[in-house]
C-alpha positions as CSV (number, residue, x, y, z in Angstrom):
1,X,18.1,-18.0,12.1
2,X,15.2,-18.1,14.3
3,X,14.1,-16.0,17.4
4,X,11.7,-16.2,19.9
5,X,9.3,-13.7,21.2
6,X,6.6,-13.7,24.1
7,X,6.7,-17.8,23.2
8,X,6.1,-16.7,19.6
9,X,9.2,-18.2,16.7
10,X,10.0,-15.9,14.3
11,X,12.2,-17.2,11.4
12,X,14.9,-14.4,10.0
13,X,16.4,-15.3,6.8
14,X,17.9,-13.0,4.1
15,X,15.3,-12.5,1.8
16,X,13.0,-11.4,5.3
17,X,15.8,-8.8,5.6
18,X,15.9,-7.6,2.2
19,X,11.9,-7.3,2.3
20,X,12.3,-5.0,5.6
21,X,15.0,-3.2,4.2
22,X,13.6,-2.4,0.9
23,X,10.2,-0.7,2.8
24,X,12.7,1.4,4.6
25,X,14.7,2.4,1.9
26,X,11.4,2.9,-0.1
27,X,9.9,5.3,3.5
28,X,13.3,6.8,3.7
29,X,13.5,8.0,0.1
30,X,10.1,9.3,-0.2
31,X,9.4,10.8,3.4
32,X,12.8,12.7,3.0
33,X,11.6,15.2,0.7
34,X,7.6,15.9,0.5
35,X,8.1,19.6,0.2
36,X,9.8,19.3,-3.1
37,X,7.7,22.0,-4.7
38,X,4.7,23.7,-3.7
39,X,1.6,22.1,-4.8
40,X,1.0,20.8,-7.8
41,X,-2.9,22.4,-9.2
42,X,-4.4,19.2,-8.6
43,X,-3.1,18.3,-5.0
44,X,-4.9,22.1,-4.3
45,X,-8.1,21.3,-6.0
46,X,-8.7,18.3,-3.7
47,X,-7.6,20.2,-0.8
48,X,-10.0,23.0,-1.1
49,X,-12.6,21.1,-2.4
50,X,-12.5,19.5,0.5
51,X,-12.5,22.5,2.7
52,X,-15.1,24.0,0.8
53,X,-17.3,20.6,1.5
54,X,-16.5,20.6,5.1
55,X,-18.2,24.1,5.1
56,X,-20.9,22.9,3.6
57,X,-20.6,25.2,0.5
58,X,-20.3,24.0,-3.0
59,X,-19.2,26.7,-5.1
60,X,-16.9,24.4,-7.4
61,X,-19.8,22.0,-8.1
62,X,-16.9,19.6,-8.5
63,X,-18.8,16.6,-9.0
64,X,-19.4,17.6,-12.5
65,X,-16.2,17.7,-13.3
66,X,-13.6,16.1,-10.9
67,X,-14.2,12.5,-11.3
68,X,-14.6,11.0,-8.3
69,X,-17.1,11.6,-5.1
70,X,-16.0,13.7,-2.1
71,X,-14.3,11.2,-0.4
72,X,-10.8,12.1,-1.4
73,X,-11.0,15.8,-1.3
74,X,-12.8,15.4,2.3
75,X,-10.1,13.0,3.3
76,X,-7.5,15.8,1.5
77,X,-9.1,18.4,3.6
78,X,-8.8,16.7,7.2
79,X,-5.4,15.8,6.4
80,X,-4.2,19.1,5.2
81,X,-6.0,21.0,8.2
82,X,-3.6,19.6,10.7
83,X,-0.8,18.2,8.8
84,X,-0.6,21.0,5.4
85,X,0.4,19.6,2.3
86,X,3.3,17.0,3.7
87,X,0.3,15.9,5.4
88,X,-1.0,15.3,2.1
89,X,1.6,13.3,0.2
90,X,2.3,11.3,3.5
91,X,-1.1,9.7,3.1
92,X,-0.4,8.7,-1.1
93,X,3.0,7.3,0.9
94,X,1.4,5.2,2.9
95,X,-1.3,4.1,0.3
96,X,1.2,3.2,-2.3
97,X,3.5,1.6,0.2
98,X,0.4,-0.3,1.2
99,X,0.1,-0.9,-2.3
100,X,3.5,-2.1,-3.1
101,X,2.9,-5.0,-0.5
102,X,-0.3,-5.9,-1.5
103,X,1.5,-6.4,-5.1
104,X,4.6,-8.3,-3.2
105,X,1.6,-10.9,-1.6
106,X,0.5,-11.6,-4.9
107,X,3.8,-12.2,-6.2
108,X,4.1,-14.7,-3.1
109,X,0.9,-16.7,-4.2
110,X,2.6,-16.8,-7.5
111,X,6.4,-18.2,-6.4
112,X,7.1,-18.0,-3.4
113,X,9.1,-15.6,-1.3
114,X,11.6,-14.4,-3.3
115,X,9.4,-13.7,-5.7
116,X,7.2,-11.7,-3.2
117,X,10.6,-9.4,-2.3
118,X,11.1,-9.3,-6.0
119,X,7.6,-7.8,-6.7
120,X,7.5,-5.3,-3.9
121,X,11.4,-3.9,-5.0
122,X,9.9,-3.3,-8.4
123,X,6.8,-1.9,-7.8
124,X,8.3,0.6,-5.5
125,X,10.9,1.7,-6.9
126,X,9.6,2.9,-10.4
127,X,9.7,6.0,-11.1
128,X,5.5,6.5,-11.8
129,X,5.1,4.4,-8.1
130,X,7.8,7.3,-7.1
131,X,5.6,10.3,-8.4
132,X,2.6,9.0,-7.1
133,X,3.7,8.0,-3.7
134,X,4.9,12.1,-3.4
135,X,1.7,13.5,-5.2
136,X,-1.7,13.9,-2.9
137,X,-4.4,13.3,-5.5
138,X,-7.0,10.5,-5.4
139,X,-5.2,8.2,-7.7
140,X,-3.3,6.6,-4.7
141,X,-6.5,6.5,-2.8
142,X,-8.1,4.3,-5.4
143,X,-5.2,2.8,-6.2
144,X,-4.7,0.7,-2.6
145,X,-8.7,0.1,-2.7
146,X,-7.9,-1.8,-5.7
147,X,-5.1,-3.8,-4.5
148,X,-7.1,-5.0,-1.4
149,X,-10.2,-6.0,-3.2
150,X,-8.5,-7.8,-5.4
151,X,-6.0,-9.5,-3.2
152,X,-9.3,-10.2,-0.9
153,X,-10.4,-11.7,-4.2
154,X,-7.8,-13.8,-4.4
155,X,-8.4,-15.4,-1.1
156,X,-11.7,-15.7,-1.8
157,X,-10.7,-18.2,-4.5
158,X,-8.7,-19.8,-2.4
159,X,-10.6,-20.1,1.1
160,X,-12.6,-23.2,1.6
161,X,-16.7,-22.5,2.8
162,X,-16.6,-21.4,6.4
163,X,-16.6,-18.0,8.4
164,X,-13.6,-16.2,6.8
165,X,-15.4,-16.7,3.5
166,X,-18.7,-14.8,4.0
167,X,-15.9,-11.4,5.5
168,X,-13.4,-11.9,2.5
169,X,-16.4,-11.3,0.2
170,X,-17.7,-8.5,2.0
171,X,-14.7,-6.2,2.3
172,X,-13.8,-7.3,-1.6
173,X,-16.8,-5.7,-2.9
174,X,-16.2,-2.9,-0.4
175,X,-13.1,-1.9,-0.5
176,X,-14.2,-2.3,-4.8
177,X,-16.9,0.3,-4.9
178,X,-14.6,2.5,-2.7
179,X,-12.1,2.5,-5.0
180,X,-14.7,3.6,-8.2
181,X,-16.2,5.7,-5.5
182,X,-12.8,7.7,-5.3
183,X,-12.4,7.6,-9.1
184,X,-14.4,6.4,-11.4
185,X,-11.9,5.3,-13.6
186,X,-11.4,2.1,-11.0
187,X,-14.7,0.8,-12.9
188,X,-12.5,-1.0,-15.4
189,X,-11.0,-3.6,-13.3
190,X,-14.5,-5.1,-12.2
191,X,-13.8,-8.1,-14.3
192,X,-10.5,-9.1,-13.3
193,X,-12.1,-8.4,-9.6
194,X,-15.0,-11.0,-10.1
195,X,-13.2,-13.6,-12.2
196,X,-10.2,-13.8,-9.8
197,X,-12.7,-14.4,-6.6
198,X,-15.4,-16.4,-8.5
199,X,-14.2,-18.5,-11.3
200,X,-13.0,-21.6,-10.4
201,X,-12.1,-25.0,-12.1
202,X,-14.0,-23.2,-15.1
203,X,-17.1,-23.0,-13.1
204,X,-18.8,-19.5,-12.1
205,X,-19.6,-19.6,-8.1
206,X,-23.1,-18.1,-8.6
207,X,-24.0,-17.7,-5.0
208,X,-20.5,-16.2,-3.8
209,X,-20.5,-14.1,-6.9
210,X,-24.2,-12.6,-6.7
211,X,-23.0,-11.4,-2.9
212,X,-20.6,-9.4,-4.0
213,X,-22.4,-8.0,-6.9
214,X,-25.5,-7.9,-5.4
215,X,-23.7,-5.6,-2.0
216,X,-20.6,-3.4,-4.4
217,X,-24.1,-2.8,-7.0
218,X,-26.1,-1.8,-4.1
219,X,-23.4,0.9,-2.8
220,X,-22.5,2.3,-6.4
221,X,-26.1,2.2,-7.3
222,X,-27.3,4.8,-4.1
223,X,-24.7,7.2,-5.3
224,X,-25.5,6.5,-8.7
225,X,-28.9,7.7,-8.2
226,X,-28.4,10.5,-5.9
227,X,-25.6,12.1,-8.4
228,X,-26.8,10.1,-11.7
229,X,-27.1,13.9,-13.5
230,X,-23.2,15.5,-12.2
231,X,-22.1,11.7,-13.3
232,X,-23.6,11.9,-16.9
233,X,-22.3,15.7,-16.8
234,X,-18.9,14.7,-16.2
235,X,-18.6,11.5,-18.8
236,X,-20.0,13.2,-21.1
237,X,-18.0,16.6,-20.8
238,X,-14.4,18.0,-21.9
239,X,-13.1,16.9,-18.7
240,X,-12.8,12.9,-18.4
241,X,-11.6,13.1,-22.1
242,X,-8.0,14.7,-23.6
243,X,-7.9,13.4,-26.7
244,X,-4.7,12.0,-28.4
245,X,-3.3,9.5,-31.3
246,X,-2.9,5.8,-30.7
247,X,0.9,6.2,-32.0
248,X,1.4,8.9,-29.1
249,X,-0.7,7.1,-26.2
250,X,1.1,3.5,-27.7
251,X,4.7,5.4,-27.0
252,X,4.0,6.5,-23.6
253,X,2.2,3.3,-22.4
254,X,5.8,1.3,-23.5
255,X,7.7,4.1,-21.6
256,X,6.2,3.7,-18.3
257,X,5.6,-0.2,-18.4
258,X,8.8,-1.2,-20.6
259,X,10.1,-4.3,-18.6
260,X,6.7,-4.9,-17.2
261,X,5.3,-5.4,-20.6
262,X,8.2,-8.4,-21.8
263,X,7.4,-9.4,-18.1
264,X,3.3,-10.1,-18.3
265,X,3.8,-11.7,-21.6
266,X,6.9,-13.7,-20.4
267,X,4.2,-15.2,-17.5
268,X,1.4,-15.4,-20.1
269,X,3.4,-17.9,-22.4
270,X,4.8,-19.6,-19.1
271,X,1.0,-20.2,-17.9
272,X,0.1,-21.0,-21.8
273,X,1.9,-24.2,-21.5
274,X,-0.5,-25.8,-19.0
275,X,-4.0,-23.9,-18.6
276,X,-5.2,-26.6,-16.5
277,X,-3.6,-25.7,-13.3
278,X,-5.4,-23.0,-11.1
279,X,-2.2,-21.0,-10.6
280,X,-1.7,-20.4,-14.4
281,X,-5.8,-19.3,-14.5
282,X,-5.3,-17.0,-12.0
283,X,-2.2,-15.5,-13.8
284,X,-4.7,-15.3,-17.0
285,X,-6.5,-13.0,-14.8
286,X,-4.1,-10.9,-13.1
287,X,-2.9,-10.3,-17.1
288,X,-6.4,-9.2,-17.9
289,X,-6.3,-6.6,-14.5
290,X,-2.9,-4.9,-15.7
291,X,-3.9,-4.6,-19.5
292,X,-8.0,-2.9,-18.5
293,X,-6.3,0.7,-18.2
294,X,-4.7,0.2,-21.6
295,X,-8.1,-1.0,-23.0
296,X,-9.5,1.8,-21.8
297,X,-6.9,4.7,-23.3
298,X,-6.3,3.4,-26.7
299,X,-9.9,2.2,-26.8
300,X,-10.8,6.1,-26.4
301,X,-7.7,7.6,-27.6
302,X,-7.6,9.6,-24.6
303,X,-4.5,10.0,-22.6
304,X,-5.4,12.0,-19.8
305,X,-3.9,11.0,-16.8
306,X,-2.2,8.2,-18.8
307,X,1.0,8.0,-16.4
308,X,-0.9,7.8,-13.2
309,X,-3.3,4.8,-14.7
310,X,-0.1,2.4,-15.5
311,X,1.0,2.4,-12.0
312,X,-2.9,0.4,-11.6
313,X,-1.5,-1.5,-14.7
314,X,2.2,-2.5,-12.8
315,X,-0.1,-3.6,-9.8
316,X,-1.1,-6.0,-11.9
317,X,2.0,-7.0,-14.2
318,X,4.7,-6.1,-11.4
319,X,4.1,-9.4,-9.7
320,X,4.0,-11.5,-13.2
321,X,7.2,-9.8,-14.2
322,X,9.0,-11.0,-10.8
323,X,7.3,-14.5,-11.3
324,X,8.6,-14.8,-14.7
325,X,12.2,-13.8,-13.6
326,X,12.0,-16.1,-11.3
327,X,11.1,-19.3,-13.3
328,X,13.2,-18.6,-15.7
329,X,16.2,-18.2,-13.0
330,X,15.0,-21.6,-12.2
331,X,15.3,-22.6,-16.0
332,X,18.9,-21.4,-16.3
333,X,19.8,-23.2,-12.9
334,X,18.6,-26.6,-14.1
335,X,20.6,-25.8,-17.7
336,X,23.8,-24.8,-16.7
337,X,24.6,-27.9,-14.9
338,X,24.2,-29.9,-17.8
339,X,27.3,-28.0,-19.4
340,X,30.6,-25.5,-19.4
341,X,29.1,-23.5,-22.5
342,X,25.9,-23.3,-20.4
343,X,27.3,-22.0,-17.5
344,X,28.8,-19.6,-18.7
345,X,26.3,-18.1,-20.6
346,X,23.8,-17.8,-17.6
347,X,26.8,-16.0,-15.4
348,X,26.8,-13.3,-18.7
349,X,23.0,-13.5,-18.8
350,X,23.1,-12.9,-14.6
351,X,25.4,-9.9,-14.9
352,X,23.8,-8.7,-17.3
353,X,20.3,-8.7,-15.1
354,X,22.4,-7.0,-12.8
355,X,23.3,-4.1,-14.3
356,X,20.0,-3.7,-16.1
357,X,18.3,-3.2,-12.5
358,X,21.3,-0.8,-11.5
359,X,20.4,1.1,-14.6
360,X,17.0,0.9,-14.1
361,X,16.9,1.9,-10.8
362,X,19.0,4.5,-11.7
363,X,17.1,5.6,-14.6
364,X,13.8,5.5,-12.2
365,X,15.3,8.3,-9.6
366,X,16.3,10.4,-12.8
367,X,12.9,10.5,-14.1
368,X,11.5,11.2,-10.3
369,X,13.7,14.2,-9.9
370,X,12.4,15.3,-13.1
371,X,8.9,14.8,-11.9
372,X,9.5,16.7,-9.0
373,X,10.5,19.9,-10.7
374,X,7.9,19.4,-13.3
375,X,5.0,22.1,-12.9
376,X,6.5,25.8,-11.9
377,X,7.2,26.5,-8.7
378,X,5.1,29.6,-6.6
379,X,6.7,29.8,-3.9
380,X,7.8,33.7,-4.9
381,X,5.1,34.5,-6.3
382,X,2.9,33.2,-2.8
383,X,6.1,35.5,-0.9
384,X,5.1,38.4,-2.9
385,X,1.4,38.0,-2.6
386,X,1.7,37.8,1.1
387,X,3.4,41.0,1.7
388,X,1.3,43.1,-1.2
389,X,-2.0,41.7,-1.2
390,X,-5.2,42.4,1.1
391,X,-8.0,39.4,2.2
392,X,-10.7,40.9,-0.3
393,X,-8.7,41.5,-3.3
394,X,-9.5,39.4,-6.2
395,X,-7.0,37.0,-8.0
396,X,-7.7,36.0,-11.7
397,X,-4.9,33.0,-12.3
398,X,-3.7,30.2,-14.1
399,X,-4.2,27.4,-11.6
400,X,-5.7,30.2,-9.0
401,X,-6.4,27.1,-6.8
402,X,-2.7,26.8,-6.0
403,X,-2.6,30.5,-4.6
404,X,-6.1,29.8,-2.2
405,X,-4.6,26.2,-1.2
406,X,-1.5,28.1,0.2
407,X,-2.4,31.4,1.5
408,X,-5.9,29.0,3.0
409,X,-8.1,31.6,1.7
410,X,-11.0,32.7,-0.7
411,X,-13.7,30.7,1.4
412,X,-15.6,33.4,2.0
413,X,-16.4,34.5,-1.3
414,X,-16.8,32.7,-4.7
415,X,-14.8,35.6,-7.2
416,X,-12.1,36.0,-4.8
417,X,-10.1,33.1,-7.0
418,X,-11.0,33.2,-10.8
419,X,-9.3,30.9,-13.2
420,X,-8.2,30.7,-16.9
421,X,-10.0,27.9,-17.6
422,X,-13.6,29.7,-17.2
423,X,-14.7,32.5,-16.0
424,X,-18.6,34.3,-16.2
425,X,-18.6,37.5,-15.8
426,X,-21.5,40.5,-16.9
427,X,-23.8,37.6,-18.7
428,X,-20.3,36.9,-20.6
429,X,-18.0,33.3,-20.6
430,X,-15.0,32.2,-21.1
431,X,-12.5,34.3,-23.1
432,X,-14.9,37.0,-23.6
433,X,-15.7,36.9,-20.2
434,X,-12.1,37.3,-19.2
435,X,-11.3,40.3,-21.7
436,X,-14.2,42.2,-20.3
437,X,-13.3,41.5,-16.5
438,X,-9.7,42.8,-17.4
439,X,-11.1,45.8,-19.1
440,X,-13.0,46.7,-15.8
441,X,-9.6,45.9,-13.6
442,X,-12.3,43.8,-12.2
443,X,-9.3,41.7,-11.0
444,X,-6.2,43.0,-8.6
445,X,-4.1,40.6,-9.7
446,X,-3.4,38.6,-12.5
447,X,-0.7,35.6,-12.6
448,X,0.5,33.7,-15.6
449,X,3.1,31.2,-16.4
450,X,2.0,29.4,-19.8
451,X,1.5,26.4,-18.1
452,X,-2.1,25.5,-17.9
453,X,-3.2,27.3,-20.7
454,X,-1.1,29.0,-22.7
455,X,-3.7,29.3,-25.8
456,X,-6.5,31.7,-23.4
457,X,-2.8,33.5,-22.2
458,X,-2.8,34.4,-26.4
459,X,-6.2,35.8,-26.5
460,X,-6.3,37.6,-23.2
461,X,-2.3,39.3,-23.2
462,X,-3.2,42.0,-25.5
463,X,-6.3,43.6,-23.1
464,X,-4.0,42.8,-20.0
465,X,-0.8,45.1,-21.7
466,X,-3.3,47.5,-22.1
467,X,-4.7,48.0,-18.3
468,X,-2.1,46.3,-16.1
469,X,1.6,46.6,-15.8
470,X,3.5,43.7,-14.8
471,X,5.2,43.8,-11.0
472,X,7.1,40.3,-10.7
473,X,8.6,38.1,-13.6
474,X,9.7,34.9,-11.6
475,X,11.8,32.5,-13.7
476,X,11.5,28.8,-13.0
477,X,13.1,25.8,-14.9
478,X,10.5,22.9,-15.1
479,X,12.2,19.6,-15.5
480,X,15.3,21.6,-14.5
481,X,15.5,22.5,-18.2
482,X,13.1,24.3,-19.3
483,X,12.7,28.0,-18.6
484,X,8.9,28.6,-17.2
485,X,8.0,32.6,-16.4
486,X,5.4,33.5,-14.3
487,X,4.1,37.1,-14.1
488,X,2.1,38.9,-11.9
489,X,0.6,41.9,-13.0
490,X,-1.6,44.6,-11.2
491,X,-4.0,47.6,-12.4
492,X,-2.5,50.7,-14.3
């Protein structure tokens, strides 16, 4: 069907429907329910980092530690002064939605269409896309810088030498030290990045390809050498690295990808079969961008924020998964006219497709529910704090930023909101630190749920019994299984 607008034809078929209607399901699904819990410690961090930044004060020194510039948490910050924390998780919407195009374009360079509709239903609607599109941390952020410089990349390798050229390489290399700007994690995919913009027909486009090093070097290089010593700080600390086994990091890497996995390989053996054409290159490529975060966390046996880094991977694999579905569709078409038996062994092998995505799907929103439900909730604990507790009373917590996110306070004064994960106190650190603080009542309220960091909750229990008493026990099921307790407790 075609329609016409101000002179303009537009051309409506089904698979154009389907493509609207799965970006509204996706928008409908998410936007519906951003205040699903309070916020998670991370989503506060970024907030009031932000906040902090925008006051020009820099207690947290969070560059040593956060792993990423300000832009985020200043981005976080803007957002969540007018807009709170559905502010917040409305911008990872958009970003991931953005995303989830991006990755449907690339499946259209790839096959078409369908395949394009195909790519942006999958992406979307896994359950990691889910949790990310609902969670306001940089990852989305990133993520979306990603997508368009290496889609831009794309282009690049595709647009013949005239104006567009010269922009495409400019907002590539952009948009690329943006993204490892915002987390410097997004380092990884610099190959893929270059190879997919600069190497054609087996040749390297020097000129084209010393641009867009020469102008993404220049920007990462200026931050690199105003913040060279919080960099080094923060790659070499505790807190880019939680170390784990390659059995354990192997097992969740195969639970989050799963089909995408059998999917990338699928295209890889497809584009095996004739490595001459430029299409089946460029799939070499895209392979090589989804399997760079997987390098990276077996290669270091680290799997900290492991989940969040295969939704970069199905950016990648999403659209070779959709492809590969698609030609071998096309396969089972041109088979199953040739014979009964045929035929009816692609209608089982169809129905079977089917119900795997029904389950999938399926599957995917269980796993999102679960993700929603998965830190504790402090939502009674903020009620109670708001009726019992004055503005210069100090909190000592386990993820005090939380508490200072909601209530919007503590930017006055740099003790207000101590944390178990470190404290200084009387020439004193960390657990020893904490024992003595408690032993003053230096604190007039303590709150923890053996969440964060159960092990310090061990060691510092025994000095809390001893000079608080405990004033709310709040029971919450994480995972809507598990019973979580938080306590508050306030000086004897």
């Amino acid at each position: 069907m075609n329609m016409t607008v101000n002179e303009y034809k537009i051309r409506i078929n089904w698979l154009v429907v389907l493509y609207f209607l799965v970006i509204l399901c996706f928008a409908a699904y998410v936007v519906r329910d951003l205040s699903y819990n309070t916020a998670f410690v991370d989503e506060a961090i970024y907030a009031t980092v932000g906040e902090e930044v925008l006051r020009k004060i820099y207690w947290e020194k969070a560059l040593f530690w956060m792993g990423g510039s300000y832009i985020y948490p200043l981005v976080s910050a803007v957002i969540n002064r007018h807009l709170g924390l559905l502010g917040v998780r409305l911008f990872s919407t958009v970003c991931v939605l953005v995303t989830g195009i991006i990755v449907g374009k690339i499946g259209k360079r790839l096959g078409g269409k369908s395949v394009e509709v195909a790519s942006l239903f999958l992406f979307l609607f896994n359950s990691t896309t889910l949790n990310l599109a609902q969670m306001g941390t940089y990852d989305a952020l990133s993520l979306v810088f990603i997508a368009i410089g290496f889609y831009l990349a794309i282009l690049v390798r595709k647009e013949k030498v005239n104006g567009n050229l010269g922009l495409l390489i400019f907002f590539s290399s952009v948009t690329f030290a943006l993204s490892v700007l915002t987390k410097y994690f997004a380092i990884v995919f610099i190959l893929p990045l270059f190879l997919a913009g600069f190497l054609k027909n087996g040749q390297l486009e020097k000129r084209k390809a010393l641009f867009w090093l020469l102008l993404s070097g220049v920007i990462l290089g200026i931050y690199f050498a105003k913040f060279h010593g919080e960099i080094t700080s923060y790659l070499t600390g505790p807190y880019s690295s939680q170390p784990s086994g390659t059995l354990e990091i192997s097992k969740e890497i195969i639970s989050t990808l799963n089909i995408f996995i059998l999917g990338a390989l699928s295209a890889l053996f497809i584009a095996g079969k004739d490595v001459s054409r430029e299409k089946n290159k460029l799939i070499f490529i895209i392979f090589m961008g989804g399997i760079m975060p997987i390098i990276y966390h077996l290669g270091d046996s680290n799997v900290r924020s492991l989940w969040k880094h295969m939704v970069f991977s199905s950016l990648f694999w999403v659209p070779l998964t959709a492809y590969s579905l698609y030609k071998i569709t096309k396969v089972m078409k041109k088979e199953r006219a040739k014979s009964t038996v045929l035929t009816n062994i692609s209608q089982i092998v169809l129905t079977l497709f089917l119900v795997s995505i029904v389950t999938s799907v399926w599957i995917n929103f269980s796993k999102h529910w679960r993700f929603q439900r998965s830190w504790p909730s402090s939502t009674k604990v903020l009620t109670y704090l708001e009726k019992n507790r004055n503005h210069d009373d100090k909190i000592f917590a386990e993820g005090s930023a939380i508490y200072k996110y909601h209530l919007f306070d503590g930017f006055t004064d740099p003790s207000s909101w101590s944390s178990t994960w470190y404290l200084e106190y009387k020439n004193l650190r960390g657990i020893d630190a904490m024992k003595a603080a408690i032993n003053d009542k230096a604190f007039d309220f303590i709150i923890l749920n053996n969440y964060f960091t159960p092990d310090v909750n061990k060691e510092i229990l025994p000095t809390i019994y001893n000079k608080y008493h405990l004033t709310l026990n709040d029971i919450y099921k994480v995972s809507g299984v598990y019973d979580e307790t938080t306590t508050v407790w306030e000086p004897k």
